[in-house]
C-alpha positions, 0 to 999 in steps of 0.5 A: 525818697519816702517823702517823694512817695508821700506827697503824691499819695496825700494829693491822690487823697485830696483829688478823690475827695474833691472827685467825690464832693463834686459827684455829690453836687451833682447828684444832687442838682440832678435830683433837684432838677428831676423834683422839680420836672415832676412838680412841673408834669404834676402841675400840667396833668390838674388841667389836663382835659380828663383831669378836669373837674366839670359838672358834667364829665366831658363837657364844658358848661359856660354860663351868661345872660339872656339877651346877649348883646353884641359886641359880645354875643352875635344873634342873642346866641352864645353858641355861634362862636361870634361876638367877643366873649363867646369867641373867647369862651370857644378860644378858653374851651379849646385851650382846656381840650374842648371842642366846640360841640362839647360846650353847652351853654346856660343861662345865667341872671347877671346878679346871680352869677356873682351871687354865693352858693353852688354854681350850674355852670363851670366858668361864666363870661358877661362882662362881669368885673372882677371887684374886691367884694365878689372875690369873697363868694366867688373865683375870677380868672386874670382879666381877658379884657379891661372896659371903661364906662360911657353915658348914653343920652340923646342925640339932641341933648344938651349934655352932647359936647360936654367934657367933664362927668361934673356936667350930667350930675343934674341928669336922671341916670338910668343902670342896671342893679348890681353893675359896676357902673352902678359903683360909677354913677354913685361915686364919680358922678354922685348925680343930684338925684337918686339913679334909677336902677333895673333888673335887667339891661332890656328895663334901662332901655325901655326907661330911656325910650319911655323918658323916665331917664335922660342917660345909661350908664353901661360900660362902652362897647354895650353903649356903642351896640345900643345907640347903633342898633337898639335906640334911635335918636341917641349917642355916646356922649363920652366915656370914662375909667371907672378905677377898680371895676373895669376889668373883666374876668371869668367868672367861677365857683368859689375855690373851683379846681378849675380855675388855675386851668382857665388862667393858665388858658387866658394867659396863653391866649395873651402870650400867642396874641390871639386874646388881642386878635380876638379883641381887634376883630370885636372890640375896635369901635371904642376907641371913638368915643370922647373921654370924660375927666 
């Protein structure tokens, strides 16, 4: 009878202990799992729209250059919300809290928006590629877009028909300073002669109106806007990747606070499909345009 009475209690003992490690287990999954949900809330509350740290409190100031051409911009007006990167601007603004009439633009010199220092804006969009040496002085978002290049020349050109970017390295090639294509003429072209390089998108147009030049090196959609709507009697001969500086980002402060909050709207506007949208509404002509190997 006493050995009967003893195995019961000695089971009892056992079944409380393993009671009592599995109440452990779970006390202490719940308090992972409550850490990790405050980390979480945390996390979201940096980006929340009061927690933001802007150069003027309760207002998103986005930088970009002037003139701003379409595909990008429509009417030289970044404001309007039209043309690709101001509806991606208003589209990153709205995810971040904004609305539209608490968004002020500046403008900004395309080399000066990469160039180190302090910045007057909170995040610029021009068509800037994210590239190893501007990462050092300055804070990119993920890509919103990834651009290739193309080569302008005239309608009557020879050079029309050609395939290979070996065959406009004899041509006087006209870019703008500071550009990735800049990068793409000297090392995939690397053209007999020096390029000509300018200040400004308006100073490659007028050398190529003037013939000082015989090609533009830009990237695609400006070279479709330009041989549509700025110079007559010319055309996109071709277009070509140029590894490394075709993809485009917003471009911020070096460190900002905000840059992890303009990430995560980008990559929210990937997740929903309307970075594509936006994309398709602005950006669908490139596609016509013949490749260069």
């Amino acid at each position: 009878m006493s050995k009967l009475r003893v195995v019961p209690a000695l089971l009892l003992i056992a079944l409380a202990a393993m009671l009592a490690a599995c109440g452990g287990s779970d006390s202490g999954s719940s308090s992972a799992a409550a850490d990790s949900t405050a980390a979480s809330s945390a996390a979201a509350d940096t980006c929340a729209k009061d927690q933001l740290a802007l150069k003027t409190p309760g207002q998103l100031t986005i930088g970009t250059d002037k003139p701003a051409y379409p595909p990008y911009f429509e009417d030289d007006d970044p404001a309007n919300g039209k043309g690709f990167e101001s509806a991606v601007a208003y589209a990153i603004a709205k995810q971040l809290g904004f609305t539209p009439d608490e968004v002020k633009w500046v403008v900004v010199p395309f080399d000066s928006s990469y160039a180190p220092g302090d910045k007057q804006f909170d995040f610029d969009v021009n068509q800037i590629s994210i590239t190893t040496d501007r990462q050092k002085v300055v804070d990119f978002s993920t890509p919103y877009y990834t651009a290739p290049q193309a080569i302008i020349v005239a309608a009557d050109s020879p050079l029309i028909g050609k395939t290979m970017l070996a065959d406009f390295k004899d041509a006087q090639i006209g870019v703008q300073v500071g550009t990735t294509s800049l990068d793409a003429v000297t090392s995939l072209i690397a053209p007999s002669a020096e390029p000509k390089v300018f200040n400004n998108s308006n100073d490659v147009v007028a050398a190529f109106k003037q013939g000082q030049v015989d090609a533009i090196v830009t990237d695609l959609p400006t070279a479709l806007y330009l041989t549509a709507a700025v110079l007559e009697n010319a055309a996109v001969a071709g277009q070509f990747s140029a590894p490394g500086g075709d993809q485009w980002g917003a471009l911020l402060q070096k460190g900002s606070a905000l840059t992890p909050c303009v990430d995560k709207a980008i990559e929210a506007m990937k997740a929903d499909g309307e970075l594509d949208n936006l994309t398709m509404t602005w950006m669908a002509e490139q596609a016509g345009a013949p490749e260069l190997k």
